[in-house]
C-alpha positions in Angstrom: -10.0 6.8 23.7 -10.5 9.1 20.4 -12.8 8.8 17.9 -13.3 11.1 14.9 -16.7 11.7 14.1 -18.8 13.3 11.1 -21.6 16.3 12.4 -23.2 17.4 9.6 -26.2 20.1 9.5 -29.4 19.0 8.1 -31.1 21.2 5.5 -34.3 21.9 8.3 -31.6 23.3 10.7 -31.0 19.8 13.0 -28.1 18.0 13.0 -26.7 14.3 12.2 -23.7 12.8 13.8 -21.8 9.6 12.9 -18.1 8.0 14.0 -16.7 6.0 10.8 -14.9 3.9 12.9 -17.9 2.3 14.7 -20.0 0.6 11.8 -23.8 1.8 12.2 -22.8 4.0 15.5 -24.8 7.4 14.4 -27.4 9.7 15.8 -28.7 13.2 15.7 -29.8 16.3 17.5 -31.9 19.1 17.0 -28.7 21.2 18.2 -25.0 21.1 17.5 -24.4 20.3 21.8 -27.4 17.6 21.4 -26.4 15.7 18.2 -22.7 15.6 20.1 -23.9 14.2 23.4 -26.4 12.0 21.9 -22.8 10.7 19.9 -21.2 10.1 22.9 -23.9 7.9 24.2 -24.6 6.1 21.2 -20.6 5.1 21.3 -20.4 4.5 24.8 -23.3 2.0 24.6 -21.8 0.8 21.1 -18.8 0.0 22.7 -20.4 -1.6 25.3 -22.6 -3.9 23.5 -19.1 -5.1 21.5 -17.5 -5.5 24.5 -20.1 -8.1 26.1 -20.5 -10.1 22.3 -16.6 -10.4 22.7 -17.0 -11.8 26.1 -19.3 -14.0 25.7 -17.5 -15.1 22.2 -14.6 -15.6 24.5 -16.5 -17.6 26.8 -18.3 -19.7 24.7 -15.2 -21.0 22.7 -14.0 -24.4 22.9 -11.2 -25.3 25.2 -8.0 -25.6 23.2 -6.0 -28.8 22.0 -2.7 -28.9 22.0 -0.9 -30.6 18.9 2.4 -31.2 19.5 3.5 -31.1 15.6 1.7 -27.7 14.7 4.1 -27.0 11.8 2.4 -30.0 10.3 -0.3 -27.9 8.1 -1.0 -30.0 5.3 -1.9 -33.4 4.1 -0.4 -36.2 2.2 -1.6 -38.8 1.0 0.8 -41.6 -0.2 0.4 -44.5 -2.4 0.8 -47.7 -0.7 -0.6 -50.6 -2.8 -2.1 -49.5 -6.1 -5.3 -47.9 -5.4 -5.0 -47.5 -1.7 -3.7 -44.4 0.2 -2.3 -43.4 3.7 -3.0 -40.2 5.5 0.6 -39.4 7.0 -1.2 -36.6 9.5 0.2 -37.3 13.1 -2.7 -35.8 15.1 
């Protein structure tokens, strides 16, 4: 996998490193080589972390129904004597 990422030099010499595509993934190093392998730890563990909330996400959803009319997307409701009304849903 590739990832762009941003280094940037500090005004006091270190370094600050971010990848755009990994909301909150940054870090930093007092050198160009550290602030890059501090990077590629802080987006292998980000990656890691987002892997395990998806799988437990996954885990934790509800077992699926199966509707046999799933065209049928919205509601009616139809008159039937006066004031009274009839959901024609077939759930």
């Amino acid at each position: 996998m590739r990832l762009e990422i941003v280094l940037e030099q500090e005004e006091d010499g270190t370094y600050s490193v971010h990848c755009p595509a990994l909301k909150g993934c940054h870090s930093q190093g007092t050198t160009r080589e550290e602030a890059l392998k501090n990077i590629r730890e802080a987006i292998q563990l980000y990656l890691e972390v987002a892997n395990e909330k998806a799988r437990r996400g996954i885990e934790q959803q509800p077992k699926s129904i199966v509707v046999e009319d799933a065209g049928m997307t919205e509601k009616r409701l139809l008159p039937v004597s006066g004031k009274q009304m009839v959901n024609t849903n077939r759930w």
